[in-house]
N, C-alpha and C positions, 0 to 999 in steps of 0.2 A: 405247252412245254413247261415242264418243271423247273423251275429256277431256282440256283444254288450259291450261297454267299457272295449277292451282287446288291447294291445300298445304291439307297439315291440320296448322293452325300450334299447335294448343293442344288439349286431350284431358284429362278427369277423370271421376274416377266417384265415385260416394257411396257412402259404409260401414257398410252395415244390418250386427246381427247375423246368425250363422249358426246355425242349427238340423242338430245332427248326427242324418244318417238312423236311426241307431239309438235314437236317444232317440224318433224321431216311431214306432217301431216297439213300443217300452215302451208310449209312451201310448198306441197302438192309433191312430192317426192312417193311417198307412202297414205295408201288409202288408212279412211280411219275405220273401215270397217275392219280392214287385214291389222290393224292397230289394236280394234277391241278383242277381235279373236285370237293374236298372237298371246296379248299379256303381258308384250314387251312394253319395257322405262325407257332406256336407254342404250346407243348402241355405240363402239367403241369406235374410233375412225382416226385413223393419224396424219391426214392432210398429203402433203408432198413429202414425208417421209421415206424413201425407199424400206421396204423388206426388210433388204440383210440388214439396213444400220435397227431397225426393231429387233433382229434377232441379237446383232452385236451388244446394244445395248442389257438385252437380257443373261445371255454368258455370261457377261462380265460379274453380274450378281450372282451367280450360280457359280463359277468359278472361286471369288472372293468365296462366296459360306462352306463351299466346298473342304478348306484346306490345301487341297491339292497344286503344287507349282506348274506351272506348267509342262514343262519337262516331263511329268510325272502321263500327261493326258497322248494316249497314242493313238487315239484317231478322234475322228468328228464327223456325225451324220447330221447333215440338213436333210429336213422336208418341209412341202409346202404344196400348194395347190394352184398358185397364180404365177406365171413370169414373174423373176427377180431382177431383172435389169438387159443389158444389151443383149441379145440373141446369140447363141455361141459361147458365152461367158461363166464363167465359176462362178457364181456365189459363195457357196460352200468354201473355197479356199481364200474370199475376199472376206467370208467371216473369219475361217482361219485366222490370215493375215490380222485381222485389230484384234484377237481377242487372245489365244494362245501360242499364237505364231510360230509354230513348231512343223520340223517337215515328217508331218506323218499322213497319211491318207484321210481327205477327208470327200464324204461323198453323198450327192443328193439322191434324195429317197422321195419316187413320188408313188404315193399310194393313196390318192385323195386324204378323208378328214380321218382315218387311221392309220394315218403316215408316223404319228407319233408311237404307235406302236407298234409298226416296222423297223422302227429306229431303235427302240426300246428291245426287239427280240434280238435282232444283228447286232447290235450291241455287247449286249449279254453275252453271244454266241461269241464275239470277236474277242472279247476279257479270257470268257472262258477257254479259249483255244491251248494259249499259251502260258504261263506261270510269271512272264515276264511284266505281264497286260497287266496296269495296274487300275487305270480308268478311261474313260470316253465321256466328251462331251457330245450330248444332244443337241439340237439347236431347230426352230422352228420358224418362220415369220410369213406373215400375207398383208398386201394391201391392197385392197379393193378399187379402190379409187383409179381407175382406169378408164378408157372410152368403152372397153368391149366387154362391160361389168354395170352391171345396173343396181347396186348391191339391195335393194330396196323391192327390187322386184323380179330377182334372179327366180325365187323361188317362193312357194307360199306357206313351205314348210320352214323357214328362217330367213331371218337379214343378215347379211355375210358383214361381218364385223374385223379390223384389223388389229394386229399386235403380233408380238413376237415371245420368243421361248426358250430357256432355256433349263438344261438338265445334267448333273452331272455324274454320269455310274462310277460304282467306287468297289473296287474288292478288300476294302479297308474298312471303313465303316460309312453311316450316315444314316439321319431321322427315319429312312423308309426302308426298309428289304423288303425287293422283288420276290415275290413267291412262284407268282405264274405268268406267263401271256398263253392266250391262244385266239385261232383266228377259224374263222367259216365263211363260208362262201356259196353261194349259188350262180353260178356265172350264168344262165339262160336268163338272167334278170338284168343284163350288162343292156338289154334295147333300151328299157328305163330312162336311160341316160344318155340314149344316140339318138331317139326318136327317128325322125323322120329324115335327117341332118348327113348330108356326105359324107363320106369320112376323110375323101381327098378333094381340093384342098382343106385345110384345115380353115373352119368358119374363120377361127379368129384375124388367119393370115389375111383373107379377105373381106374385113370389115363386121363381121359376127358378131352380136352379141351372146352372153350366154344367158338360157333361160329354159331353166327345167321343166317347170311348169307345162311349157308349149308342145316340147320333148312325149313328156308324162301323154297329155291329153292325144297325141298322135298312137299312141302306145293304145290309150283305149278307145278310142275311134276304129283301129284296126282290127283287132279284138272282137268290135262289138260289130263291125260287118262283113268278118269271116266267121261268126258264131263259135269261135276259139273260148274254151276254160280261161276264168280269171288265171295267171299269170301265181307262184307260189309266194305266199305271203310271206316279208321280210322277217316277219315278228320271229319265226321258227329258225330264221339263222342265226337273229339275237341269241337267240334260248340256248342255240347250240354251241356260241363261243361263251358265254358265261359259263353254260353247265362244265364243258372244259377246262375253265381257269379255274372256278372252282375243285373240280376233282384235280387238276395237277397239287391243286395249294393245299389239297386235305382238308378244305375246309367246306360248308356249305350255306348256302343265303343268309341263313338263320347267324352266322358267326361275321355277318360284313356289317359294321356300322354304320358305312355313309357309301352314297353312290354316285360316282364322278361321270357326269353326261355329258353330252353335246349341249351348246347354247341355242338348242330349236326354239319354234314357238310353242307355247305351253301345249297345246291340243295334239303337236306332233310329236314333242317327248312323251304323253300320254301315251299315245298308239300307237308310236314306235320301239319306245324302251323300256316305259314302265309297267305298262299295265302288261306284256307279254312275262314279263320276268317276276309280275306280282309285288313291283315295288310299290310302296305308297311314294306319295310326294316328299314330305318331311324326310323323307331317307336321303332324299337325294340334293342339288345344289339351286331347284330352281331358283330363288330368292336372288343367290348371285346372278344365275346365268341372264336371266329375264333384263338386268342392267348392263349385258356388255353386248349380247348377240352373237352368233354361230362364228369366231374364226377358224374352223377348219383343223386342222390338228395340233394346233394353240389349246382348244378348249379341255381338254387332260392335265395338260402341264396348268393351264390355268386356277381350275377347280381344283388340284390334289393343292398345289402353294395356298390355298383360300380357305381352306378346311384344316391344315395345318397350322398356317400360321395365325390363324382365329380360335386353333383349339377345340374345333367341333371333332375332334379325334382325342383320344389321348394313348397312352403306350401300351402296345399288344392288343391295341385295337384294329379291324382291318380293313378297309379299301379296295371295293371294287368298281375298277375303270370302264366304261364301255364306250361303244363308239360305232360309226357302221357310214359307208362311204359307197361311189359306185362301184358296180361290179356283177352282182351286188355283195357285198363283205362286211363278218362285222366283225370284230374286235374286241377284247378281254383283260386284263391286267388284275391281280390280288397282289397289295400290296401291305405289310404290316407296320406301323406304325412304331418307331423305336428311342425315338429322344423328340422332346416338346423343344419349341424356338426358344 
C-alpha cells in the first residue's frame, strides 16, 4: 500500500535490563554451542515488569517528542505476542488510561512479530479515512519471563528478548514519512507453527510450553515418511513483501540505506532475510540487534529509533523495514528519513 502524507513524529523504547549470553550459558539456561552459532552478546529481559507498564513507559517518550497533546491522538493500537496481564482484560486501554487517556478507541492487534506493522498499516488507514484524524499512537510490549516461556530455548532461530514500544503517526509532520507497507503471506506454511500440537485446548491453558523447534522437527519427520516435497521456502515471501514496499514507494534496493530486521540469530537473519533480498550485513542492524535479542514486534520500532537517533541515516535517506512471523507472513515498510534528533 502506498502511503500518503502520514510521519512518524515521536518514537520511544523502554529499558529493561540485559542478560549477557555468557552468563545465561554459566547458569546452564542456554547452550554454548547455540551461544557460539547465534553470535548473540546480550539479551534484553525486564524481570517482574509487566508488558503494558514496558509499553506505557515507551509512549510516554514518543508522545513527549511527538508534539502532539493529547487530545490531538484519536486512537491507539497495541500489539504483542505474550498474554499482558489478567485474562479477559484490556491492556490496550490500561495503556490508554497512564499515557493519553482519551476516550477514543484503542485496540490490540495480534499478528505475531509483524504485529508492528499491522498497527502501522491500520493506522495509516484510520488517519487517512477522515480529515478530522490528526494522529495515532502505536504501542508495543512483551515479557517473556513466564512459566510457559523458556525464552532461551523457545527456539533455535532467536532468544525471545523483552521491552516495549512506542510510535506516534502524525498527519502534520515528523523525522520519518511512511512511504509504503505491504505484506505476504503463504498460509499452507501455518503447520510450521502448530506442529504436531492440538489446537483445543490451548497447550498454554493446560501447562504448555512453547517451542518451535519441536513443532518444526514434527513438520519434517512427517514429510520425510509420507515422501511429501519440502514445504515452500519462506525466503520467496520475503522477496515478495519487500519487492512490494518497494514498488509502492517508487523506489528500489539500490535507493534503501539501512535495513531494519528482526533481532534473530546471525545464521537466521542470514537465511532468512538477507541473503534472499541480497542484503549484505553492514546494510542492515546486526551490531545492535545481536545485544538486545528477538522481542517480537518491538524489534522495528527498536532498530528504526537506533539508526535514527545514532544518525546512521541522514535526510531523504531511506529505510527499509522487514519482518516475517507465523503463518507464514512477512512484512515491509519504506520509510524516508526527514529531520535528524
Amino acid at each position: 500500500m502506498r502511503v500518503n502524507d502520514i510521519y512518524i513524529a515521536g518514537i520511544g523504547t523502554s529499558e529493561p535490563d540485559y542478560v549477557d549470553t555468557a552468563v545465561a550459558v554459566e547458569k546452564g539456561w542456554y547452550s554454548a554451542e547455540d551461544r557460539e552459532r547465534s553470535g548473540l552478546l546480550s539479551i534484553s529481559i525486564a524481570g517482574t515488569t509487566p508488558a503494558p507498564d514496558l509499553a506505557i513507559e515507551a509512549a510516554r517518550f514518543a508522545v513527549e517528542q511527538s508534539g502532539h497533546a493529547p487530545e490531538e491522538i484519536c486512537a491507539l493500537f497495541h500489539t504483542n505476542v505474550h498474554p499482558q496481564g489478567p485474562d479477559g482484560w484490556s491492556a490496550q486501554h490500561y495503556i490508554n488510561r497512564n499515557t493519553i487517556n482519551q476516550p477514543v478507541t484503542s485496540v490490540e492487534i495480534r499478528n505475531g512479530c509483524i504485529g508492528f506493522f499491522s498497527n502501522l498499516h491500520l493506522a495509516a488507514c484510520y488517519l487517512d479515512a477522515r480529515p478530522d484524524r490528526i494522529a495515532a499512537l502505536l504501542t508495543c510490549a512483551d515479557n517473556f519471563g513466564t512459566p510457559s516461556v523458556n525464552r532461551w530455548n523457545a527456539s533455535s532461530l532467536f532468544v525471545l528478548a523483552d521491552g516495549g514500544g512506542g510510535v506516534v503517526l502524525s498527519k502534520r509532520r515528523g523525522f520519518a514519512k511512511v512511504l509504503s507497507t505491504e505484506f505476504a503471506s503463504n498460509p499452507e506454511l501455518e503447520l510450521h507453527h502448530r506442529g504436531g500440537e492440538k489446537i483445543f485446548p490451548p497447550g498454554m491453558t493446560v501447562g504448555g510450553t512453547l517451542n518451535f523447534d519441536a513443532r518444526m522437527a514434527y513438520v519434517r519427520e512427517q514429510a520425510a515418511d509420507s515422501g511429501a516435497p519440502p514445504m515452500t521456502d519462506f525466503g520467496s515471501v520475503v522477496i515478495e513483501a519487500a519487492e512490494g514496499a518497494l514498488s509502492e514507494a517508487g523506489v528500489t534496493l539500490d535507493d534503501i540505506s539501512k535495513v531494519v530486521h528482526d533481532g534473530f540469530a546471525r545464521w537466521a537473519l542470514t537465511d532468512i532475510f538477507l541473503d534472499p533480498l541480497g542484503i549484505e550485513e553492514k546494510r542492515g542492524i546486526w551490531e545492535f540487534t545481536r545485544r538486545l535479542g528477538h522481542a517480537g514486534p518491538l524489534d522495528q520500532i527498536r532498530g528504526l529509533e537506533y539508526v535514527w537517533r545514532n544518525r546512521e541515516v541522514d535526510v531523504g535517506e531511506k529505510v527499509l523495514l522487514v519482518s516475517g512471523a507465523p503463518g507464514m507472513e512477512a512484512a515491509c515498510a519504506v520509510v524516508e528519513i526527514t529531520e535528524l534528533p
